[in-house]
C-alpha positions in Angstrom: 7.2 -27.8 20.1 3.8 -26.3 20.1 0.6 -26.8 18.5 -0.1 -24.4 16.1 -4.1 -22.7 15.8 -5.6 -21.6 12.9 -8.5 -19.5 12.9 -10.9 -20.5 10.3 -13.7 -18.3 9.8 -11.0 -15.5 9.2 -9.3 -17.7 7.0 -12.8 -17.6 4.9 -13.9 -14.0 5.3 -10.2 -13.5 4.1 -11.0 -15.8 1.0 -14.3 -13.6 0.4 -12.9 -10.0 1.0 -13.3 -8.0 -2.3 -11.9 -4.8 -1.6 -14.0 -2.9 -4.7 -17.3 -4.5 -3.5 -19.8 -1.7 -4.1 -17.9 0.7 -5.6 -18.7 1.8 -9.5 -16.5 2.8 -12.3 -13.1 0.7 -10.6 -12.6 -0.4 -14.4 -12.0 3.5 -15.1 -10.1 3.9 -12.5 -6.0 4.8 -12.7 -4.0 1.6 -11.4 -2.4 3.4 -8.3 -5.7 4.9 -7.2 -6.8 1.0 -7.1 -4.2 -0.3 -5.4 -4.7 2.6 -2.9 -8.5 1.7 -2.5 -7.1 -2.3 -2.0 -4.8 -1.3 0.3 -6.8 0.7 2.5 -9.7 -1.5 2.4 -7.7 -4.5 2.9 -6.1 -2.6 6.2 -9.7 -1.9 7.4 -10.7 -5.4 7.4 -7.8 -7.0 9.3 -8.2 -4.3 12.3 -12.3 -5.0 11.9 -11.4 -8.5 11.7 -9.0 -9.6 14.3 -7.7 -13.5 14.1 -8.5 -15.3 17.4 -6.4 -17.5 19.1 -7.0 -18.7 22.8 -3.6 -18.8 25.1 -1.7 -21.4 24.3 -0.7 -23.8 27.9 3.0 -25.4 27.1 2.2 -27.8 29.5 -1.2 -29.4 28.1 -0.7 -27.5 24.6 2.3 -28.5 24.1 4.3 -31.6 22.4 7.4 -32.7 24.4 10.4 -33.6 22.8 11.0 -36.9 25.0 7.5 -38.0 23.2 9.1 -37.8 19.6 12.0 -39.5 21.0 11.1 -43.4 20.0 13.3 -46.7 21.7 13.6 -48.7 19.4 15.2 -52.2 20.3 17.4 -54.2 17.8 19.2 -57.2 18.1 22.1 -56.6 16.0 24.3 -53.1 16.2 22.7 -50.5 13.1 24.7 -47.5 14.4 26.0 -47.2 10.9 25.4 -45.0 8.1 23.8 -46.7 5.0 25.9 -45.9 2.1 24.7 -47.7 -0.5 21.2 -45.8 -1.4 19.7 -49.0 -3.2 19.4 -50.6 0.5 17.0 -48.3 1.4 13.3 -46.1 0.8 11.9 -43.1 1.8 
């Protein structure tokens, strides 16, 4: 299982992008021509702004399994299935 990163400050220049920032008449302008302006604009940003992750290490990064494996000890056998849903909560 690993740790998963998120990089915020793209997360919030993502938030702010406008791709028709500074250019006039975009009400006028045909749909596709738009969404060609969006698209490119939007593909310019995510090469100029690459997300940043550092190398993840499975050995200090990482959860291991035997960790979310809890003992638990009871004093009466519970290796059944609960079948009456009125007995039990989530």
């Amino acid at each position: 299982m690993f740790v998963y990163q998120i990089d915020s400050v793209n997360i919030k220049r993502e938030a702010l992008f406008d791709p028709f920032a500074g250019i006039e008449g975009i009400d006028y302008m045909p749909e596709a021509t738009k969404e060609d302006i969006r698209e490119e604009k939007t593909k310019q940003m995510m090469l100029d702004n690459e997300p940043y992750f550092s190398e993840v290490n499975p050995d200090t990064d990482c959860i291991n399994q035997a960790f979310l494996a809890a003992s638990v000890r009871l004093t009466e056998e519970v290796n059944i299935d609960i079948l009456d849903p009125s007995i039990y909560s989530i």
